[in-house]
C-alpha positions, 0 to 999 in steps of 0.5 A, a space after each residue: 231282621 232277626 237272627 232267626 229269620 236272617 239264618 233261616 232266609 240265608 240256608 234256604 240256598 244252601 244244600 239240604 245236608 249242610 242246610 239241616 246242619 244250620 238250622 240244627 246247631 244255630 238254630 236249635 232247630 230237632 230235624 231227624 237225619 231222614 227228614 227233609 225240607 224243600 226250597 221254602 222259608 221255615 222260621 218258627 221259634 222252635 221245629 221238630 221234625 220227625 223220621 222221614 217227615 217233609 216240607 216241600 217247596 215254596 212253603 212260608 211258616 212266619 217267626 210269630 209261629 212258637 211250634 211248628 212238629 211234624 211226626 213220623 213220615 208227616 207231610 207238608 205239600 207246597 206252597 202254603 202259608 202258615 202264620 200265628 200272631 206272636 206272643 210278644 203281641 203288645 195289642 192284640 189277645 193279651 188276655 189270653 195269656 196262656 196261648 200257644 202259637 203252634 202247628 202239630 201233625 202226628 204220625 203219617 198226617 199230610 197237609 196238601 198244597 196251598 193251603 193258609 193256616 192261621 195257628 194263633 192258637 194252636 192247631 192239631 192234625 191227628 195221625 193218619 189224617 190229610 188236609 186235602 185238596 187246595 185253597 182251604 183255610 184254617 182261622 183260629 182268630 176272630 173279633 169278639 163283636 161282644 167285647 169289641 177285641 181280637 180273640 183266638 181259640 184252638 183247631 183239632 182235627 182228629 185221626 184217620 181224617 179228611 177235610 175235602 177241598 176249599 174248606 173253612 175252619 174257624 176256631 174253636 171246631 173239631 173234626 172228630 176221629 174218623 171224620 170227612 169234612 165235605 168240600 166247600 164246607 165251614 166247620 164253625 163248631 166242635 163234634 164228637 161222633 166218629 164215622 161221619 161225613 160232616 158237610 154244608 154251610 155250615 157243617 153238620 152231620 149228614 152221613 154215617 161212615 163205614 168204620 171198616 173202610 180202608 181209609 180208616 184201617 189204614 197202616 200208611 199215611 201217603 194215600 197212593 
């Protein structure tokens, strides 16, 4: 076992403040005094975390994860799993040499509960933006069938966002800003027009958004 996972593994039972304090100075770890994480298993190479961000519970984020930041007030529910494929990797994406391992949520997004994201490449959660509902799945890795290897390529979801419940993204897609993703839905592929609901198997465009819907015009992250 590493260092890292034997610090992290080991403060997980200690309480918060003293907690914060490990993981901060042996660590390195950016953890803002208003920030918070719950009984769960965070060891990424490198945290930040911003003002009042929080981690909840039964959360599992693997040593192969580079990056894991959490703007102001950012969110992380509960029991999820969050995995990447470390760069030190022998076998697989090794011609892909300029990968980042990394979850980054901006200001006031919020990730739900039991959600698996795979941020072999990296993965981006705009301001404003909530990952609902449960049992979705972020993939940013595939077989490449043509070259017979693994590949990976990045995941954005935009600002003002929100993906519905069970839903697919594979990598290479983008919701774009002020975007719905339907439940159940597979994003396989990148839009660009704001202000849509995107649904079905896989996701297209099939409604127009008002723009001046309170979701989006929204000064608070936290949807009550």
């Amino acid at each position: 076992m590493s260092f890292r996972l034997l610090v992290s593994f080991a403060a997980l039972f200690l309480p918060w403040l003293l907690r914060r304090l490990v993981l901060v100075h042996l660590l390195g770890y950016t953890i803002d005094k208003t920030a918070q994480i719950g009984f769960s298993w965070i060891c990424p190479h490198r945290l930040e975390m911003g003002p009042y961000s929080r981690i909840g519970h039964l959360n599992l984020c693997k040593e192969g994860l580079e990056l894991l930041r959490l703007g102001e007030k950012a969110i992380i529910g509960n029991v999820n799993w969050i995995t990447g494929e470390p760069l030190t990797s022998r076998v697989h994406f090794k011609h892909r040499m300029d990968r980042c391992p990394q979850l980054v949520l901006a200001n006031h997004a919020s990730i739900t509960n039991r959600h698996y994201i795979d941020c072999t490449a990296p993965v981006y959660l705009g301001r404003f933006s909530v990952f609902a509902g449960c049992r979705s799945q972020i993939m940013t890795h595939s077989v490449d069938l043509y070259e017979s290897r693994q590949d990976c390529f990045p995941i954005r979801i935009g600002d003002f966002c929100f993906v519905g419940t069970d839903c697919v993204l594979l990598g290479g897609a983008s919701l774009p800003d002020y975007s719905v993703l339907g439940a159940k839905s597979l994003l396989n592929k990148s839009y660009c027009e704001t202000y849509y609901l995107y649904a079905g198997v896989p996701a297209r465009p099939v409604k127009k958004l008002p723009s001046g819907a309170k979701y989006f015009t929204r000064a608070m992250g936290f949807v009550n």
